[in-house]
Each structure stands twice: as structure tokens, then as C-alpha cells.
C-alpha positions in Angstrom: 98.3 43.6 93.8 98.1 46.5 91.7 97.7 46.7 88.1 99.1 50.6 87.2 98.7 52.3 84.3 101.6 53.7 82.2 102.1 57.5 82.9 99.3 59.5 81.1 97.6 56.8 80.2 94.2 58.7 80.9 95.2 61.2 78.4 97.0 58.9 76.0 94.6 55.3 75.8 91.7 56.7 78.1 90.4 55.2 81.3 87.7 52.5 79.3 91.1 51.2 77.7 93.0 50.4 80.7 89.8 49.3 82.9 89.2 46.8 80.4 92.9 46.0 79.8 92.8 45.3 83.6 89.2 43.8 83.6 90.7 40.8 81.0 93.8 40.3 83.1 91.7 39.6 86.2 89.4 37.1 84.3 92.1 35.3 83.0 93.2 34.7 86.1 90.5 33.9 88.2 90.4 34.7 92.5 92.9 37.4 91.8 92.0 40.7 93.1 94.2 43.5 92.3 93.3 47.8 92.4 93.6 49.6 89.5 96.0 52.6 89.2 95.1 55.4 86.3 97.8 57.9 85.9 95.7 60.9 84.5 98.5 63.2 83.9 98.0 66.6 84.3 94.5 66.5 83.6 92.0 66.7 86.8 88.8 66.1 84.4 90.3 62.5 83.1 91.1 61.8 87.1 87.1 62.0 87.5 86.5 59.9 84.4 88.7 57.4 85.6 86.5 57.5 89.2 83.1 57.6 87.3 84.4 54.3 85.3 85.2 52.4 88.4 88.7 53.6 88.9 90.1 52.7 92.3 92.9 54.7 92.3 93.8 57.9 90.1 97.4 59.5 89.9 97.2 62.9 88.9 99.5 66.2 88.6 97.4 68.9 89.7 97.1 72.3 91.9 96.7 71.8 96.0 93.4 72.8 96.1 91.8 70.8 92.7 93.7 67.9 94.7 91.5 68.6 97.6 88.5 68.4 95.4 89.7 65.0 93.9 90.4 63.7 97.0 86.9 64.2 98.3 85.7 63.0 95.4 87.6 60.1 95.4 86.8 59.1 98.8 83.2 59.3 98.1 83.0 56.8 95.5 85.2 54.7 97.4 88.7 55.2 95.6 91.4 57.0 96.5 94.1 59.9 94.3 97.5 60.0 94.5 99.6 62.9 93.5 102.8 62.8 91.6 106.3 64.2 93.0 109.6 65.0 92.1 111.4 61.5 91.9 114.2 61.5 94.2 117.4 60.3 93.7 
């Protein structure tokens, strides 16, 4: 299960907010596990907050190579970035 953010929702409520948003949903209902999706926007530095919080995945807009630098980052805490994309039609 994933419990996902609403778009910007870094930039808009913060990373704390949603973590514990999610954080309550998973105590009240007890041996559920789920991963918890932050959309960070455009911003790279919320992305990183969302990580240091205990963030499991991040979505964020941002240039190839701060992507790179995410994803590194990412991987060594043990989460994981996804990018956003044109949607298709």
C-alpha cells in the first residue's frame, strides 16, 4: 500500500504534516504497512527534508543531474525518488 501525498504537499503542508498524517493512519489500523509518497514539487531541498524525516519515497520535479544527487541520496537512507512527467493521454 501506499499512502501518497497530494501534489506539492512538501511545499504546501511540509513533510512533518503528511509523515504524521500517515503515521496516525497506520496506528489506527494496526499490521498495516504502507510506504509513504511526498510529492516535493519543484523543490530538491524539501525532497531531502522529506528523506531526513523518514520519507520512503519523494516525488520531485527537478534538473537530471540534482535528480542524480537525490537518487543517491535516496538510496542511501534507504528510500527511493521519483520524478514527475508529462501525463500522457
Amino acid at each position: 500500500m501506499v499512502l501518497e501525498s497530494p501534489p506539492r504537499a512538501g511545499e504546501i503542508q511540509g513533510a512533518a504534516w503528511f509523515l504524521a498524517l500517515a503515521e496516525e493512519a497506520m496506528r489506527l489500523v494496526p499490521g498495516v504497512k504502507a510506504e509513504v509518497l511526498i510529492d516535493a514539487g519543484e523543490a530538491p531541498a524539501l525532497a531531502l527534508d522529506a528523506l531526513a524525516r523518514g520519507a520512503t519515497a519523494v516525488r520531485v520535479k527537478a534538473p537530471l543531474k540534482v535528480r542524480a544527487k537525490l537518487q543517491a541520496i535516496a538510496h542511501d537512507c534507504g528510500g527511493r525518488i521519483e520524478t514527475q512527467g508529462k501525463k500522457q493521454r
